[in-house]
N, C-alpha and C positions, 0 to 999 in steps of 0.2 A: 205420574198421571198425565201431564202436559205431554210427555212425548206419545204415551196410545193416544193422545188426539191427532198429531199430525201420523202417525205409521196408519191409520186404521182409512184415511185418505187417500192416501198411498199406495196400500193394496189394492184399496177399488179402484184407483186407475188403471193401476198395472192389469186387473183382471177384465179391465175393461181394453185395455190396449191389446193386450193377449185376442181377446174376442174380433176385435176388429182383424186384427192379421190372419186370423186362422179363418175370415168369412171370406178375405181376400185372395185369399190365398185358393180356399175351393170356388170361386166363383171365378179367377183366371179361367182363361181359354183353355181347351185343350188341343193345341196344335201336330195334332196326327197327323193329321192330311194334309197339311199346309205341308208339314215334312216328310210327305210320302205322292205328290203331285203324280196324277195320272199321265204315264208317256204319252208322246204326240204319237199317235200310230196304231196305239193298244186297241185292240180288239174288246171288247165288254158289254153285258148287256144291261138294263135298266131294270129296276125291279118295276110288278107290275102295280098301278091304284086302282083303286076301286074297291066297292061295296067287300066284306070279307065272303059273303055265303057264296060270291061267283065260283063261278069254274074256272082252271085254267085254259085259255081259249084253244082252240082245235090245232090251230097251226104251230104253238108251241110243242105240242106233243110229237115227240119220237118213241118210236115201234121197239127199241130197246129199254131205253132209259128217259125219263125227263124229270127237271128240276125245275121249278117255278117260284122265284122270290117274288111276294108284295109286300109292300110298303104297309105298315100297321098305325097306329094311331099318332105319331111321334119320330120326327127323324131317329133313324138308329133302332127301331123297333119293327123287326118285320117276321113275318108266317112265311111259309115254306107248305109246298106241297110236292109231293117226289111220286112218282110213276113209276113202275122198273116192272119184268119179270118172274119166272119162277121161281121163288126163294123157300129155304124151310124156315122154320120156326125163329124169332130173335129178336132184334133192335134196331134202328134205324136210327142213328142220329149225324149230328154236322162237325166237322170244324174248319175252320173259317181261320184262312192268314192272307196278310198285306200283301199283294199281289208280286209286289217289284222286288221286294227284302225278304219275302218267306216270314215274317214277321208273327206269330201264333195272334188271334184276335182273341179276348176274352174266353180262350180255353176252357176254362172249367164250368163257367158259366153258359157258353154254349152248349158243350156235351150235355148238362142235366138238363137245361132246359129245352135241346130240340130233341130228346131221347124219346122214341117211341115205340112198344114194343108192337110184336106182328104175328098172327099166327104164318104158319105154310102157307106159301100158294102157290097155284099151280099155272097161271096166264098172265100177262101182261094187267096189271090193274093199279089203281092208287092205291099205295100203302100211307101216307102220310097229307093227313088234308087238315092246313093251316094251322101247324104245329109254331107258335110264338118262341120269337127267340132275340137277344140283347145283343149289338156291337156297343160296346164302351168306350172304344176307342175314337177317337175325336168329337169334333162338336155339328153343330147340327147345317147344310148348307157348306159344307167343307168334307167335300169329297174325295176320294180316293177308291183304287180297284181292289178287290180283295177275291180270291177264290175261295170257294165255296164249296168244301166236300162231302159227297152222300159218304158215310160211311154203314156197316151190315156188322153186328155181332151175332154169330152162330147161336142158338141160345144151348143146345149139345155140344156143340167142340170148343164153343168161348171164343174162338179165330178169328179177327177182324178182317176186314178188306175192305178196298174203296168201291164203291160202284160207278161215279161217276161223279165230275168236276165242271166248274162253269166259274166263270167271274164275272163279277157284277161292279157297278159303281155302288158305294155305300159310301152312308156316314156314320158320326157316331152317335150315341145317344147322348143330347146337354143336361150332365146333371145340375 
């Protein structure tokens, strides 16, 4: 009986030392960016802030294609709005890798959550207005370039393709 007094101590520490390491351990930085530094030279553009119900402004927009990042509540959390041509029926969604490595950013996580489907259309119009979406990679004010792909599934042939690419500065979301 003397020795369950001292073992029963013992465990509460250790499950108390366990907790400690495991808060420290998720509460570490996540140094993406720091190990992924934006080239001296690279070309990139900024996502946009402001209010979400705006429009993307006039002079962003190209007669082909246009992509438009904002900045959303939280570093690392931003909407997307995409402009393109005549397309049939299908999907619209992003994926998104570290600019300088090719690096995939939260792959799966992206795909579901900027998937948007579309009926045909026939003219130049926005198919995608401030569809939310997660970088997880690094932390918040730690920057780095990442491109940013429109991609189109057929919703008939199933066929993917890209429509168009752009790189921005991003960070990550601090969980």
């Amino acid at each position: 009986m003397k020795t369950f007094r001292y073992i029963l101590p013992i465990i509460l520490i250790l499950i108390i030392l366990a907790m400690v390491m495991i808060f420290y351990a998720k509460a570490s930085p996540d140094s993406f960016g720091k190990k992924h530094p934006i080239p001296d030279g690279m070309e990139y553009n900024l996502p946009l802030t402001g209010k979400s119900h705006l429009t993307a402004p006039a002079d962003t927009l190209d007669s082909k294609a246009c992509l438009v990042l904002w900045n959303d509540i939280q570093g690392g959390i931003y909407k997307y709005d995409f402009y393109y041509g005549p397309l049939p029926a299908g999907e619209i969604f992003l994926r998104c890798y570290e600019a300088t490595e090719n690096i995939p950013l939260s792959a799966e996580r992206i795909l579901q959550r900027s998937k948007v489907g579309i009926d045909s259309t026939a003219s130049f119009t926005q198919l995608v207005d401030k569809q939310r979406f997660t970088i997880y990679e690094g932390d918040w004010d730690d920057y780095y370039a990442a491109r940013v792909e429109v991609w189109f599934r057929d919703a008939a042939t199933k066929q993917e393709r890209k429509l168009v690419e752009k790189v921005y500065r991003v960070e990550g979301w601090m969980r």
